[in-house]
Each structure stands twice: as structure tokens, then as C-alpha cells.
LOLO-790681 format. One record per residue (C-alpha): residue number from 1; chain; x, y, z. Coordinates in steps of 0.5 Angstrom, whole numbers. Layout:
<atoms>
  panu  fikol      x      y      z
   NUM      A      X      Y      Z
...
</atoms>
This chain:
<atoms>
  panu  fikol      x      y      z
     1      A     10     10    -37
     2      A     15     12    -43
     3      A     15     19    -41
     4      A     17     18    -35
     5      A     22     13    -36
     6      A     26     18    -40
     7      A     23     25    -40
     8      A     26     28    -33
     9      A     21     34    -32
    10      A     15     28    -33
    11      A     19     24    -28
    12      A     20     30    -23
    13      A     12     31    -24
    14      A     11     24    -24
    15      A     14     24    -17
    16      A     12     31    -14
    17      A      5     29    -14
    18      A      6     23    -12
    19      A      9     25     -6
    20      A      3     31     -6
    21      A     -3     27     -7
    22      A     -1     20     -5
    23      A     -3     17    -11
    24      A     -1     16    -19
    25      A     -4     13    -24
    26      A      2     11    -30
    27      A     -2      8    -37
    28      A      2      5    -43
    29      A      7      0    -39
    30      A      8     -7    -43
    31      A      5    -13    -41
    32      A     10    -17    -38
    33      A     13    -18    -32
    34      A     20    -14    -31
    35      A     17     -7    -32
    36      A     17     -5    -24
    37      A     25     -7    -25
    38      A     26     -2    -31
    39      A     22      3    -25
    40      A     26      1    -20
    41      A     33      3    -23
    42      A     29      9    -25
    43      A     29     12    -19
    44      A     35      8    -15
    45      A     33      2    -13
    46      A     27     -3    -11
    47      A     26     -5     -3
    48      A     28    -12     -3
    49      A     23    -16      3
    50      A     21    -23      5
    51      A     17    -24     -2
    52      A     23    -22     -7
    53      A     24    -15    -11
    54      A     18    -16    -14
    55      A     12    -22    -13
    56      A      7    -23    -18
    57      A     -1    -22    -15
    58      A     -4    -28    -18
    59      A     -9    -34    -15
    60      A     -4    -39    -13
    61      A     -6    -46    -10
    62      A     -2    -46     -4
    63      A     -3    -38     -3
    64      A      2    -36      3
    65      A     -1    -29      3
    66      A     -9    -27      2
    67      A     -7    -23     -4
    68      A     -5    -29     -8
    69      A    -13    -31     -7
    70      A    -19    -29    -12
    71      A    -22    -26     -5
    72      A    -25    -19     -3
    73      A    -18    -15      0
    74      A    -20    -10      5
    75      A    -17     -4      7
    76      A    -10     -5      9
    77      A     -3     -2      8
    78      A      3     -7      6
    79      A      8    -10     11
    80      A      7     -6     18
    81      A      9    -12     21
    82      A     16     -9     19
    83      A     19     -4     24
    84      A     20      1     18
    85      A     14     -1     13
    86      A     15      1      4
    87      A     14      8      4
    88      A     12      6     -4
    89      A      7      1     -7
    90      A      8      0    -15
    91      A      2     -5    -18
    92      A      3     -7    -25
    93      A     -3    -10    -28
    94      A     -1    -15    -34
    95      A     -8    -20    -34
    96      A    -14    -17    -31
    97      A    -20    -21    -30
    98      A    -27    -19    -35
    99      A    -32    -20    -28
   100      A    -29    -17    -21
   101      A    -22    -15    -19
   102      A    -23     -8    -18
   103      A    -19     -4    -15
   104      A    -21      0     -9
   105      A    -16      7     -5
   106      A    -18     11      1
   107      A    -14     17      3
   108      A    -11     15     11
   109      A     -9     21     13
   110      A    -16     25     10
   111      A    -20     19     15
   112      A    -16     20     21
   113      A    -17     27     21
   114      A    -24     26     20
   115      A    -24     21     26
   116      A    -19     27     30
   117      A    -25     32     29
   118      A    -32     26     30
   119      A    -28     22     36
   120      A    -22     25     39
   121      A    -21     19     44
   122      A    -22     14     39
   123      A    -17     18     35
   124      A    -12     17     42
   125      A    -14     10     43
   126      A    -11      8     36
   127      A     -5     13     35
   128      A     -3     11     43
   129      A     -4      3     42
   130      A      1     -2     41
   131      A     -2     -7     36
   132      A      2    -13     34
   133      A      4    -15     27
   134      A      6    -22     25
   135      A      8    -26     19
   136      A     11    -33     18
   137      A     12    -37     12
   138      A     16    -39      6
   139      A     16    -35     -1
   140      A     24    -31     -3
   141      A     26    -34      3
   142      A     23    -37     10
   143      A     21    -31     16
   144      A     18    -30     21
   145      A     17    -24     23
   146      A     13    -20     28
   147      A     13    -12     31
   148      A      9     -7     34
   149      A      6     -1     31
   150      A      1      4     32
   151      A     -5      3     28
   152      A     -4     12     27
   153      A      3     13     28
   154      A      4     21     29
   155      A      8     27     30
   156      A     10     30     37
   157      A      4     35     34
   158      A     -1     29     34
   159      A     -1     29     26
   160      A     -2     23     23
   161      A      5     21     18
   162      A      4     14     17
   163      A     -2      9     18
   164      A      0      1     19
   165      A     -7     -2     19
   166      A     -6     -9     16
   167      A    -12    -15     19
   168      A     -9    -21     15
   169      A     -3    -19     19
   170      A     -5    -17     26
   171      A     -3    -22     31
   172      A     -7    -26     36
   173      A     -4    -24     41
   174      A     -6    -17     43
   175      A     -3    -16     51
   176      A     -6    -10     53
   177      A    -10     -9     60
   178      A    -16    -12     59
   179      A    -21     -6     61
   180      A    -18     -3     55
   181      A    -20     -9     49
   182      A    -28     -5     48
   183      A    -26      2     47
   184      A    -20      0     43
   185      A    -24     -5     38
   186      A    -29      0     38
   187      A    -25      6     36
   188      A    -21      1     31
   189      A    -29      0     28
   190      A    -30      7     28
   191      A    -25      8     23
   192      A    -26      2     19
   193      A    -33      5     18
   194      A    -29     11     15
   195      A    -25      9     10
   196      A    -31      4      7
   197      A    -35      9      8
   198      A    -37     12      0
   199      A    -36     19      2
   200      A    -28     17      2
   201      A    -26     11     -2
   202      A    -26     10     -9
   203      A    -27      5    -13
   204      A    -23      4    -21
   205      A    -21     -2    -25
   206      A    -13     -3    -27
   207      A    -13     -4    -34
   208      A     -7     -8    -37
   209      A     -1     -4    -38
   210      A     -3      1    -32
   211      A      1      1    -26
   212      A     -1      6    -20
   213      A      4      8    -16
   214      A      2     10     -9
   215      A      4     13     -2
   216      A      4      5      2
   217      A      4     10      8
   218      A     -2     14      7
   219      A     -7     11      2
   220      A     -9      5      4
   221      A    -12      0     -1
   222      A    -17     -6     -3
   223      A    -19    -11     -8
   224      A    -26    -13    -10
   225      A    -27    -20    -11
   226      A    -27    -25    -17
   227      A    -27    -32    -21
   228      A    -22    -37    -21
   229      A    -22    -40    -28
   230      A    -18    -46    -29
   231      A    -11    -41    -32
   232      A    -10    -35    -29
   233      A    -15    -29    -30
   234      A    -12    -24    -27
   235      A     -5    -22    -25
   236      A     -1    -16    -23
   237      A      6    -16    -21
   238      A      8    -11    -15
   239      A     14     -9    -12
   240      A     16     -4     -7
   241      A     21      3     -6
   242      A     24      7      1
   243      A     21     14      1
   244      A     29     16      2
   245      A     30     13     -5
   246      A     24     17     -8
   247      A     26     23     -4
   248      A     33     22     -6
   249      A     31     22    -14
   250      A     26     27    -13
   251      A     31     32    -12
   252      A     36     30    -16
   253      A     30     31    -22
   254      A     29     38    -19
   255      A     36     40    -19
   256      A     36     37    -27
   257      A     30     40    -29
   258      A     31     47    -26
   259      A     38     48    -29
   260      A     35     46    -36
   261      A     30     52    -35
</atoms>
């Protein structure tokens, strides 16, 4: 974390593989809240949506959001109930519980592909089908939020560029012709099937001081279950960041470090 907050060639790697692998581990942050703020200004600027700047991941009594309970997650990407979803995800991990509250990942695009060679029809069933999201509640503000994604949204080459899968946010609402239900549930099976699968999903525990960086458009991500207590035991504090922003930084670091060399 230090070095990539002042060293630019860590700060241009940092964002490189990001961008390549999807997925960054960043070890040796403080463990207290404010430290997604300072990673923010590194890059630009943090995303702003209906849960603040930053929220704090942590069991709540009265929880808006299933993240906010000590229950297993399942795999999802965050926010695909807003027309233009965070291309950027940072969890920092400040408390972690002794028993439980494992974090799990999974490669979206890697699993679609899978599912474009097992099953093409299910792999057009899910990147042709609208599916509804919807959000309403109260937290930085009131909102009622609600759209229509592809599970799989692709390129005009039917490449996967962005998965916005998202169970506690799918709607009930779902107005498609009704012949289309069946094979639509069993595509969306076939592909939750793959990403549970453990030839595809891996399994780590944040430790505090870590905060992993991902790719909220291709690794989707999970939570295993743990104990509540009577304080706090496990708490994580999340922010988002655009992919324009990232992008932005990326460059301007590239420029930097090559012209140093």
C-alpha cells in the first residue's frame, strides 16, 4: 500500500495488472477507516453511489444490504441495478472475525467462456436477455433505483466485456415471454454452477491491513458466512472508482515512469 501510494512505477504496476489479471492484493494498509480516501486521491477520485464514498461492511441490526449481515454472500458483482455499474472495487479489511468470513473470487469472463464452448445457446440466452435490477432503501441518501442488464453483456464480436450478476438485487419482476422462463433459468443455473465450481473459484482470507482491488466488471466476488458476537468481529470498509479514472491514472504513470527511464 505505501509503495504504491508513493512510488509511481509500484503505482503503474499496481494498475497494469489490475487492469490485466483483474485482481490486486494491496498488503500493509492502517487499520482504520480513511485509507480508501488516500487511495482515491491516488488515482483521482472515488465513485460516489447511494451508500456514500465509502461504506463500512460490517453486521448492522437494521441491515439495508445483505452484505451488512454475518450470511454467506454468493457470487455477484456490485451495483448492476445502475445503468453504468463501478468498473472498480476496493475492500479494505480493518477487523477480521477468527472463524469464517472468507472471502471467495471467481474470473467472469474465464466462466463465460467456459460456458460459450459447454453450451452456446445458454451463453445467448444470457448475453440477449434483459433482466431487471432493483434497489430501494436509505443509507448516504433515500433511492430507488432500478434497470435492465444482460447477465453477460458483450462486444459486437460476442466477447464478454462486462458481467452484471447480482441475486440480491435481481428484481421480481421478470416480463419476458413465458416460453423463454425455463431455458432461461436453466442457462443462468449453468453458469452459477461454473462459477461454484472449484476448478474456478478461489478461496483466501483478508487479513487486517489488506485491501484487494479488483475488476467489479469481471471478478465476481463472495463471502463465506461467520459469527456474530456482541461487538463488531469482522469489518471491512469498501469504496468504489470508473474505469475512466483508472485508465486516466494509468496512463499518466506510464507517461511518468517512461519518461524517468
Amino acid at each position: 500500500f505505501e509503495e504504491i501510494m508513493y512510488n509511481d512505477e509500484s503505482a503503474y504496476k499496481w494498475l497494469c495488472t489490475l487492469k490485466k489479471v483483474g485482481i490486486v492484493l494491496l498488503t500493509g494498509a492502517a487499520t482504520r477507516q480513511g485509507e480508501l480516501v488516500k487511495l482515491g486521491h491516488r488515482i483521482g477520485f472515488l465513485r460516489l453511489t447511494f451508500y456514500g464514498p465509502t461504506w463500512q461492511v460490517q453486521d448492522k441490526a437494521d441491515a439495508n444490504n445483505v452484505a451488512y449481515t454475518t450470511g454467506k454472500l454468493c457470487f455477484h458483482t456490485d451495483y448492476p441495478v445502475l445503468q453504468h455499474p463501478p468498473g472498480v472495487q476496493f475492500l479494505h479489511c480493518i477487523k477480521q472475525t477468527d472463524s469464517g468470513g472468507e472471502s471467495e473470487v471467481v474470473d467472469g469472463f474465464h466462466v463465460s467462456n467456459k460456458l460459450k464452448k459447454q453450451n452456446p445457446q445458454a451463453y445467448q440466452i444470457l448475453s440477449s436477455t434483459a433482466v431487471d435490477y432493483r434497489d430501494v432503501g436509505v443509507d448516504y441518501c433515500d433511492f430507488a433505483v432500478q434497470c435492465k442488464q444482460r447477465i453477460i453483456d458483450v462486444d459486437s464480436r460476442g466477447q464478454a466485456v462486462r458481467i452484471n450478476y447480482n441475486n440480491a438485487t435481481r428484481d421480481t419482476v421478470f416480463d419476458i415471454p413465458a416460453e423463454r422462463v425455463r431455458p432461461f433459468y436453466a442457462a443462468l443455473k449453468e453458469f452459477d454452477d461454473l462459477l461454484n465450481s472449484t476448478e474456478y473459484k478461489f478461496t483466501y482470507k483478508l487479513k487486517p491491513g489488506d485491501i484487494v482491488t479488483f475488476d467489479n466488471w469481471r471478478v465476481l466476488h463472495g463471502r463465506q458466512s461467520y459469527q456474530s458476537g456482541s461487538e463488531v468481529t469482522r469489518h471491512l470498509e469498501g469504496a468504489y472508482a470508473d474505469w475512466d479514472v483508472v485508465m486516466s491514472r494509468l496512463r499518466l504513470l506510464r507517461k511518468r515512469v517512461l519518461n524517468k527511464d
